[in-house]
Backbone as a chain_set.jsonl record, in Angstrom:
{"seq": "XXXXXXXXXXXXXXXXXXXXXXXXXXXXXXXXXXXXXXXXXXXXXXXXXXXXXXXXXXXXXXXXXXXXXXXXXXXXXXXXXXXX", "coords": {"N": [[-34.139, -6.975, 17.799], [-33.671, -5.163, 15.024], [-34.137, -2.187, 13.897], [-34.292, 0.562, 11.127], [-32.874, 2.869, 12.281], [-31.066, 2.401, 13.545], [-27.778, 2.621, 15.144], [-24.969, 1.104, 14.16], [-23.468, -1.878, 15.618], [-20.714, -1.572, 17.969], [-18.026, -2.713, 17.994], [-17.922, -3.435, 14.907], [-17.905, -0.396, 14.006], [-15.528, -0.531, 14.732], [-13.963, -1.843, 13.664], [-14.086, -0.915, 10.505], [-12.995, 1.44, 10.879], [-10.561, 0.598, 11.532], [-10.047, -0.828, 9.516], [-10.078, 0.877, 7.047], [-8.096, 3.094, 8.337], [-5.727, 1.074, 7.704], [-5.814, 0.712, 5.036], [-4.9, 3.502, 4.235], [-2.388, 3.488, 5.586], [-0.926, 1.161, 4.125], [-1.005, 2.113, 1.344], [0.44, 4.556, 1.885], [2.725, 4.017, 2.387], [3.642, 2.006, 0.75], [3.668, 3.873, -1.896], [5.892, 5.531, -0.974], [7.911, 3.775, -0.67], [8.694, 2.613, -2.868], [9.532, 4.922, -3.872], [11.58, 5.716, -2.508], [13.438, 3.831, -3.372], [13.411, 3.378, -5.802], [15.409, 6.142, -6.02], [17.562, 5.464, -4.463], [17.91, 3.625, -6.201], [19.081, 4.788, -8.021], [20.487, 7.154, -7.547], [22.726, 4.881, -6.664], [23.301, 4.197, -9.515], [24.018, 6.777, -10.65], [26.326, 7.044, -9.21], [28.169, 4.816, -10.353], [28.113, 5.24, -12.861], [29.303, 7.581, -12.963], [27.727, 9.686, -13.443], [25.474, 12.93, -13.969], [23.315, 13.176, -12.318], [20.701, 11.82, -14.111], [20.887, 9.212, -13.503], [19.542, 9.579, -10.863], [16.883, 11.127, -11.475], [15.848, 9.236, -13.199], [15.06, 7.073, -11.721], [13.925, 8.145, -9.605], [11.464, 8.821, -11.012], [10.588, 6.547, -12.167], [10.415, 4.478, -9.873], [7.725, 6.219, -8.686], [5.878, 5.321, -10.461], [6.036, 2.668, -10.116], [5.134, 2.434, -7.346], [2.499, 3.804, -8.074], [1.247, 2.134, -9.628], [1.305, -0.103, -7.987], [-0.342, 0.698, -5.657], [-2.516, 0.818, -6.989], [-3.279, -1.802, -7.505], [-3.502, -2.317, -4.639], [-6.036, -1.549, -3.902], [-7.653, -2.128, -5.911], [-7.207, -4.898, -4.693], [-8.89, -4.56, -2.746], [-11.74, -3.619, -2.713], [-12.409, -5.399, -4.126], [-12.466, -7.496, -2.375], [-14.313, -6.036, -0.745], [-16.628, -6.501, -2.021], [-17.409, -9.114, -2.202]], "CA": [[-34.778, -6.392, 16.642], [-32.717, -4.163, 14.519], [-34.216, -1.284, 13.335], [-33.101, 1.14, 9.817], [-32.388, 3.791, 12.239], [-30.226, 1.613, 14.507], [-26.596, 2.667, 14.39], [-24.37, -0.344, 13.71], [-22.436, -2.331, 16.912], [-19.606, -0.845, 18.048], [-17.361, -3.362, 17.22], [-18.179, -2.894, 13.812], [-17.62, 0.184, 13.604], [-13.991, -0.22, 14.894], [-13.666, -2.702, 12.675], [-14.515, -0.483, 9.464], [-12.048, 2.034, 10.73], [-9.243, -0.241, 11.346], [-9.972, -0.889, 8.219], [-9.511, 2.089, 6.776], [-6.76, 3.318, 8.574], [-4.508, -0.14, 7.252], [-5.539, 1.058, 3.74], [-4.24, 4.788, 4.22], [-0.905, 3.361, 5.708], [-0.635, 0.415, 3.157], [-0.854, 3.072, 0.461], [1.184, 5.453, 1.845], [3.967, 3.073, 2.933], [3.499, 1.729, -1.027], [4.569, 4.327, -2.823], [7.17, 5.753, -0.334], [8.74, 2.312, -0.305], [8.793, 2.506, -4.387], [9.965, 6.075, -4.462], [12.839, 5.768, -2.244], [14.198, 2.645, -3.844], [14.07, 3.904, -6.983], [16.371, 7.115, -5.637], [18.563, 5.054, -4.491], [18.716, 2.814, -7.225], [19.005, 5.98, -9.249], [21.957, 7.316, -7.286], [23.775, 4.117, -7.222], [23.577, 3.977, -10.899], [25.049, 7.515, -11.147], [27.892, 6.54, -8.82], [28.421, 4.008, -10.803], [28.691, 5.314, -13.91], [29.377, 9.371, -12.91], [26.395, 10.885, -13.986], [25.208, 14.21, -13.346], [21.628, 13.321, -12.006], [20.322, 11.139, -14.388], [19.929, 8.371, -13.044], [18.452, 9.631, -9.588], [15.557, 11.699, -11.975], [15.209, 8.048, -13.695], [15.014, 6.227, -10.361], [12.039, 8.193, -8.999], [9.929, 8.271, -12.003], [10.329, 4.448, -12.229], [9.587, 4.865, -8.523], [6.552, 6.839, -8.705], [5.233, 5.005, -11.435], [5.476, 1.418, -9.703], [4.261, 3.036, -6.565], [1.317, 4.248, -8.476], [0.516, 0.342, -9.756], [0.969, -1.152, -6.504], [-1.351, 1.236, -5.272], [-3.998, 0.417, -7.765], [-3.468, -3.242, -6.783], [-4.241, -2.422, -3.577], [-7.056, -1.049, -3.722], [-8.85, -2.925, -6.517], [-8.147, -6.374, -4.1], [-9.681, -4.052, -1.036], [-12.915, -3.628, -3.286], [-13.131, -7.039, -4.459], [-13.149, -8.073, -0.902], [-15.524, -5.546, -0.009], [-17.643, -6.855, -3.167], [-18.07, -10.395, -1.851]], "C": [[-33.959, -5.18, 16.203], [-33.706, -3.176, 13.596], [-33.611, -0.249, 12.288], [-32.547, 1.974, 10.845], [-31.079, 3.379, 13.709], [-28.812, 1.814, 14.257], [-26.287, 0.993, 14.461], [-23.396, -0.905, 15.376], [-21.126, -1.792, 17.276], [-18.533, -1.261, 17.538], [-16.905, -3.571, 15.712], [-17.815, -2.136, 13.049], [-15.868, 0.687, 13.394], [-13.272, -0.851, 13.571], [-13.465, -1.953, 10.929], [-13.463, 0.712, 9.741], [-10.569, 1.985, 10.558], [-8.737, -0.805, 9.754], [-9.037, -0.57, 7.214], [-8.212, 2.515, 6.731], [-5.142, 2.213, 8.239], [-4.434, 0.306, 5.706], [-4.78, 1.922, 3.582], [-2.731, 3.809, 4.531], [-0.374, 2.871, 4.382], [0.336, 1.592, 1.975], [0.232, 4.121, 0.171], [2.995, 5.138, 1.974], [4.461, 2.387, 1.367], [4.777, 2.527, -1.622], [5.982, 5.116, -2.474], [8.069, 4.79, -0.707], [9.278, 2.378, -2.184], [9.636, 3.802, -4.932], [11.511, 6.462, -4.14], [13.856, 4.545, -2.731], [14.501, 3.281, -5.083], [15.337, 5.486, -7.088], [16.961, 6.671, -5.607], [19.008, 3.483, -5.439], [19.307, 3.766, -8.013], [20.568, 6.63, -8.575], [23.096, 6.253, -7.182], [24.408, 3.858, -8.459], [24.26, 5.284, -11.285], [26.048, 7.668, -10.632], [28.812, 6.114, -9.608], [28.799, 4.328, -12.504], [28.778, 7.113, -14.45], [28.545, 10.179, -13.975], [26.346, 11.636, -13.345], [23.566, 13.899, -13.266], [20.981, 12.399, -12.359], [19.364, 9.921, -14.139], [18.878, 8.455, -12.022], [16.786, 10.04, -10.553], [14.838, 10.111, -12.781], [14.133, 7.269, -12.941], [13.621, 6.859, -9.668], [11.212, 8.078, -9.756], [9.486, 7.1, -11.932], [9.735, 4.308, -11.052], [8.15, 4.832, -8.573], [5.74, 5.973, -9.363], [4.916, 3.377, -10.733], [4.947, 1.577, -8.544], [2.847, 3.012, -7.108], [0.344, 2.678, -8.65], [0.769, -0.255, -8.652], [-0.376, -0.528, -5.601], [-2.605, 0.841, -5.714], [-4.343, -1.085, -7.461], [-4.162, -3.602, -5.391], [-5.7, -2.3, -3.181], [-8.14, -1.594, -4.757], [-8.742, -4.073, -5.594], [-8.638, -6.208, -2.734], [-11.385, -4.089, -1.596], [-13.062, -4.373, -3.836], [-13.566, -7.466, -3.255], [-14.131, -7.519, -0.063], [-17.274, -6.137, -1.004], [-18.583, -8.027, -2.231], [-17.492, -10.922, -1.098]], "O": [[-33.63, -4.302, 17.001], [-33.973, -3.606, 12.473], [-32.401, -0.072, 12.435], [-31.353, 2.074, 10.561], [-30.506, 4.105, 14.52], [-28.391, 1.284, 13.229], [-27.02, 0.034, 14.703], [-22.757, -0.09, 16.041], [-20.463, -1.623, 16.253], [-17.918, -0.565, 16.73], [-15.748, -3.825, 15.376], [-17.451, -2.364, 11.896], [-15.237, 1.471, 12.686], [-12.389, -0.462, 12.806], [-12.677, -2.527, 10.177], [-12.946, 1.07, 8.682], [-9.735, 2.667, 9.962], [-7.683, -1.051, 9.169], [-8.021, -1.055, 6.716], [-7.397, 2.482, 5.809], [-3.961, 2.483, 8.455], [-3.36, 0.324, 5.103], [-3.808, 1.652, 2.876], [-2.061, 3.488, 3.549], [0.319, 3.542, 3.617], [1.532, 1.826, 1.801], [0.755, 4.504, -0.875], [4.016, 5.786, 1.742], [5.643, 2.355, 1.026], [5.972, 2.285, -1.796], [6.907, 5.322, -3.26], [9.154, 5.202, -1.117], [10.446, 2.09, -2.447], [10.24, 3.851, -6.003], [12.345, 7.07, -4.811], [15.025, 4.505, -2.348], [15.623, 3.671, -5.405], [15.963, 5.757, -8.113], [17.676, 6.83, -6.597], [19.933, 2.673, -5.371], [20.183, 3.354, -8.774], [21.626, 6.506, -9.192], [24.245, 6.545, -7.516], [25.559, 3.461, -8.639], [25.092, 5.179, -12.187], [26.909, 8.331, -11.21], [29.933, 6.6, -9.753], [29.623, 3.708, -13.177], [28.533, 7.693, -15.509], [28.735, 10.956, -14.911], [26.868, 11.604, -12.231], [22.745, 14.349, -14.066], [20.442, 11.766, -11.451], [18.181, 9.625, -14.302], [17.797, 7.865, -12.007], [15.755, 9.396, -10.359], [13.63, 9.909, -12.904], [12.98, 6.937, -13.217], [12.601, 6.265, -9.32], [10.209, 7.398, -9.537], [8.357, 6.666, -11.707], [8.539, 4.018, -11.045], [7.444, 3.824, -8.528], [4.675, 5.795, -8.773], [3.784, 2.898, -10.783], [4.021, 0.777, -8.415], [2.04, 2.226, -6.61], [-0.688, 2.273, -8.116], [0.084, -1.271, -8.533], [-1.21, -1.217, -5.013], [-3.579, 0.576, -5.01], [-5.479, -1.493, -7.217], [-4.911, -4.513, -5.04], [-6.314, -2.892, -2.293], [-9.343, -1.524, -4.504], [-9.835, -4.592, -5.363], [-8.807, -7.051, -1.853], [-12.219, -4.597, -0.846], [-14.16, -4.299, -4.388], [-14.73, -7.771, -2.994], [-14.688, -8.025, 0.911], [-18.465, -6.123, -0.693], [-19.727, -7.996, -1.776], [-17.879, -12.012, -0.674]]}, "num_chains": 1, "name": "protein.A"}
């Protein structure tokens, strides 16, 4: 008999942290992964065609910015699956 004031199984609860803690990495591993690519796409491209900076300041925005949408991906198909 489960009662409201019943915490939840332990298992459970690991479960809901493991969770968790895969989202935080995911996330954080995301936009790292997006920010340093675009650097070094950004400095290859001013190797490549002797820029002063340019491209690297290109290369992280673009970065940052697909970081940012992978992020949002993530996390809307974590709250669909928490939906249903």
């Amino acid at each position: 008999m489960k009662g409201p004031n019943k915490p939840a199984e332990p298992h459970k609860q690991t479960g809901h942290a493991l969770k968790a803690v895969s989202l935080v990495s995911a996330v954080g591993i995301n936009l790292a992964a997006f920010t340093l690519g675009g650097y070094f796409l950004g400095a290859w491209l001013d190797d490549k065609w002797n820029s002063s900076g340019l491209g690297v300041a290109l290369g992280v925005i673009v970065g940052v910015l697909c970081g940012i949408t992978g992020v949002i991906f993530i996390i809307k198909a974590v709250m669909e699956e928490s939906d249903g």
